[in-house]
C-alpha positions as CSV (number, residue, x, y, z in Angstrom):
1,X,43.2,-19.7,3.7
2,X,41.5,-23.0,3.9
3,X,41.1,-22.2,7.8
4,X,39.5,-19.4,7.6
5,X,37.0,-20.3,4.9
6,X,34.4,-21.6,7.3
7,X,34.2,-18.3,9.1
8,X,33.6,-16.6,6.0
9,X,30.5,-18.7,5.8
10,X,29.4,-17.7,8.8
11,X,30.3,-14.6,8.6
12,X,28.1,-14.5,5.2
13,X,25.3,-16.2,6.5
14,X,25.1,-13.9,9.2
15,X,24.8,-11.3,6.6
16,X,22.0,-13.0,4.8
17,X,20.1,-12.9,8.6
18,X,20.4,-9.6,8.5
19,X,19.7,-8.5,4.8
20,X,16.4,-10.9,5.4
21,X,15.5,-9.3,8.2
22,X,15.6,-6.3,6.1
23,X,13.7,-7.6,3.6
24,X,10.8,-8.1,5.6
25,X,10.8,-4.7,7.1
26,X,10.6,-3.1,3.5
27,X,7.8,-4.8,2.6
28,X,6.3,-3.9,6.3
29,X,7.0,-0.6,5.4
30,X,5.4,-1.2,2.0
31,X,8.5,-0.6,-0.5
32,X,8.5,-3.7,-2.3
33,X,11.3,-3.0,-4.6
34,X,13.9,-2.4,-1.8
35,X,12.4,-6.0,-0.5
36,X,13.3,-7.5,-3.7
37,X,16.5,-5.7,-3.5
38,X,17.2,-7.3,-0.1
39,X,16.1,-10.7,-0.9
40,X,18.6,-10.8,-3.8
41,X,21.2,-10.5,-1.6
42,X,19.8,-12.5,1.2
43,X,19.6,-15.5,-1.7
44,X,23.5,-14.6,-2.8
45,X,24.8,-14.7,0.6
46,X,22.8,-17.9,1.8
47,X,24.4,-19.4,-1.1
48,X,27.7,-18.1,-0.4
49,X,27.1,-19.4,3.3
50,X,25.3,-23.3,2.6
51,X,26.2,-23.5,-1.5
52,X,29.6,-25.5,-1.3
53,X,28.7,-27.5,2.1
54,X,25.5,-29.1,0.6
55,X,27.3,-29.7,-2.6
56,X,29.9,-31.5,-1.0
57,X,27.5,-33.2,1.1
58,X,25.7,-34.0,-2.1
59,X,28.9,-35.4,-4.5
60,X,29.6,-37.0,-1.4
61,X,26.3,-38.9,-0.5
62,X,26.3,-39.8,-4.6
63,X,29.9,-41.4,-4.1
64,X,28.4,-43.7,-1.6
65,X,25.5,-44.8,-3.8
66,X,27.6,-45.6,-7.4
67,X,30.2,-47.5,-4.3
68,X,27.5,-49.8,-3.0
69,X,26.2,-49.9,-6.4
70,X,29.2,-51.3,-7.9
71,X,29.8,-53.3,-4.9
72,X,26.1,-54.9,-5.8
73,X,26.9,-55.5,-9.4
74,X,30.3,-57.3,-8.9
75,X,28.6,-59.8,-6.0
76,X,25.6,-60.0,-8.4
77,X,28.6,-61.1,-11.0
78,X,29.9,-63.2,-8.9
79,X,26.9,-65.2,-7.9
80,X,26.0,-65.8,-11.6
81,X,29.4,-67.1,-12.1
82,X,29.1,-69.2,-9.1
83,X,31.0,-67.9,-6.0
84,X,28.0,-67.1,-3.4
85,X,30.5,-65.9,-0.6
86,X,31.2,-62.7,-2.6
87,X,27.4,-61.7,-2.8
88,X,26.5,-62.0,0.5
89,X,29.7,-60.2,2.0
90,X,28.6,-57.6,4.2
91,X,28.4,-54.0,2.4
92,X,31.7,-51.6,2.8
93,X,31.8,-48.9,5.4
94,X,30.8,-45.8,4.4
95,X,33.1,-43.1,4.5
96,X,33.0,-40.6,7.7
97,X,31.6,-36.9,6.7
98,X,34.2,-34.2,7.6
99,X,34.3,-32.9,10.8
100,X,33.0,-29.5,12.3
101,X,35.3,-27.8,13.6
102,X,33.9,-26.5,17.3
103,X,35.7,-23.0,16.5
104,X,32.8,-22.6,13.7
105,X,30.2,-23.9,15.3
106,X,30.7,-21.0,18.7
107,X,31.1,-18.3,15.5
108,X,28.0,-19.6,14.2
109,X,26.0,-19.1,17.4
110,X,27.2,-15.9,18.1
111,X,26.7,-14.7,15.0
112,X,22.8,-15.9,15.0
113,X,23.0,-14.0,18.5
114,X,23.8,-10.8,17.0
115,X,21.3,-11.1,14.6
116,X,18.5,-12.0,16.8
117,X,19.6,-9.1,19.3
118,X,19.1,-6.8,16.8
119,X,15.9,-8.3,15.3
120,X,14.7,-8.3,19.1
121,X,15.8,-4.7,19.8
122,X,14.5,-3.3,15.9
123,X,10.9,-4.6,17.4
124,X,11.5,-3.8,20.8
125,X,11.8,-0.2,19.9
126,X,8.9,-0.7,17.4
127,X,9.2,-0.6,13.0
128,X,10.0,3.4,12.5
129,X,8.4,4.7,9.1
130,X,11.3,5.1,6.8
131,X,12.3,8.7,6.6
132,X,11.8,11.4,4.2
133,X,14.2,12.9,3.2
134,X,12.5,15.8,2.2
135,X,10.7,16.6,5.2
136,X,13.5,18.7,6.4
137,X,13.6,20.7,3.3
138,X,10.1,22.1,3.1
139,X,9.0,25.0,4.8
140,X,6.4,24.5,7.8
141,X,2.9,26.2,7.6
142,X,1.3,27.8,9.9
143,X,-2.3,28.5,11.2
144,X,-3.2,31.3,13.1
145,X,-5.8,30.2,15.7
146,X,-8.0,32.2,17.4
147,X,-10.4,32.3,20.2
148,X,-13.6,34.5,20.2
149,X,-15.5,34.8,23.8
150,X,-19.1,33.8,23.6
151,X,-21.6,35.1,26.6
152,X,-24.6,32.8,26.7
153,X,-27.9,34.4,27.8
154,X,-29.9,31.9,28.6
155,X,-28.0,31.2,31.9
156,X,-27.4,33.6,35.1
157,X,-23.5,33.4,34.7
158,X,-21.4,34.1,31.5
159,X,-19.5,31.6,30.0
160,X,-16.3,31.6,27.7
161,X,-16.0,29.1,24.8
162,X,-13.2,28.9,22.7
163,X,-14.2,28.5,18.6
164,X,-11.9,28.2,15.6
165,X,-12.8,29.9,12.3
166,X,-10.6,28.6,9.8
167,X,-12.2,31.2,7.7
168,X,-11.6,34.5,10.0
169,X,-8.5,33.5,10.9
170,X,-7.1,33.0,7.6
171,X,-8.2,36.1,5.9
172,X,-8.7,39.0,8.2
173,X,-6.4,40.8,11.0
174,X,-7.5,43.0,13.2
């Protein structure tokens, strides 16, 4: 299990790409409690991804400090008690961080290449409104409209022109 355990990560972070990117197309589309929805997963699954790597990194970096601390105090000690060689020995090496594995590093860039496809092709093909469910469900109305010819006398040839009445075509048929 321990291999695959830096996949996951990726495979989480990718997630938290994606439910960001969501994020900030709800509150495009103006629905800020679906954003905030998103965003709480987006913050779950960033930790998820970069929680136990930075803590490591973190115990691991404070390891180093209390070392070189303690290495300080005892030459410190022993230049009091009169041995001057110890305090100006040259500091220890520090350890070496882990290794990254190449394997995760190629899943890590094709998993930020997904994401950015998809965040390219969601723009691409413009932000759609989100749909309404209910638009399907409610009947259409319809407006009758129709045209009445005009004849104009004040020049030598007639001429059509098409008016709407909203009021004659709503209430009387012919």
């Amino acid at each position: 299990m321990r291999f695959a355990v830096p996949y996951l990560r990726v495979l989480a972070g990718m997630f938290a790409g994606v439910t960001m990117w969501l994020a900030i197309v709800e509150i495009v589309n103006g629905n800020v409690p679906e954003a905030l929805i998103q965003l709480l997963f987006t913050v779950g699954l960033g930790y998820l991804a970069v929680g136990k790597p930075l803590r490591d990194r973190r115990a691991r970096i404070k390891a180093e400090e209390d070392a070189l601390a303690a290495r300080a105090e005892a030459g410190h000690r022993a230049f009091l008690a009169g041995d001057p060689s110890a305090a100006f020995a040259p500091p220890p090496e520090p350890p070496q961080p882990p290794r990254i594995r190449r394997g995760v590093v190629i899943a890590a860039m094709i998993a930020a290449a997904f994401v950015l496809i998809g965040i390219i092709g969601d723009l691409s093909d413009g932000l759609d409104a989100p749909s309404d469910d209910n638009a399907t469900t409610t009947p259409q109305t319809s407006t009758e409209v129709t045209a009445t010819p005009t004849v104009s006398t004040a020049t030598s040839a007639p001429t059509t022109a098409a008016t709407v009445t909203p009021s004659a075509s709503m209430g009387t048929q012919r």
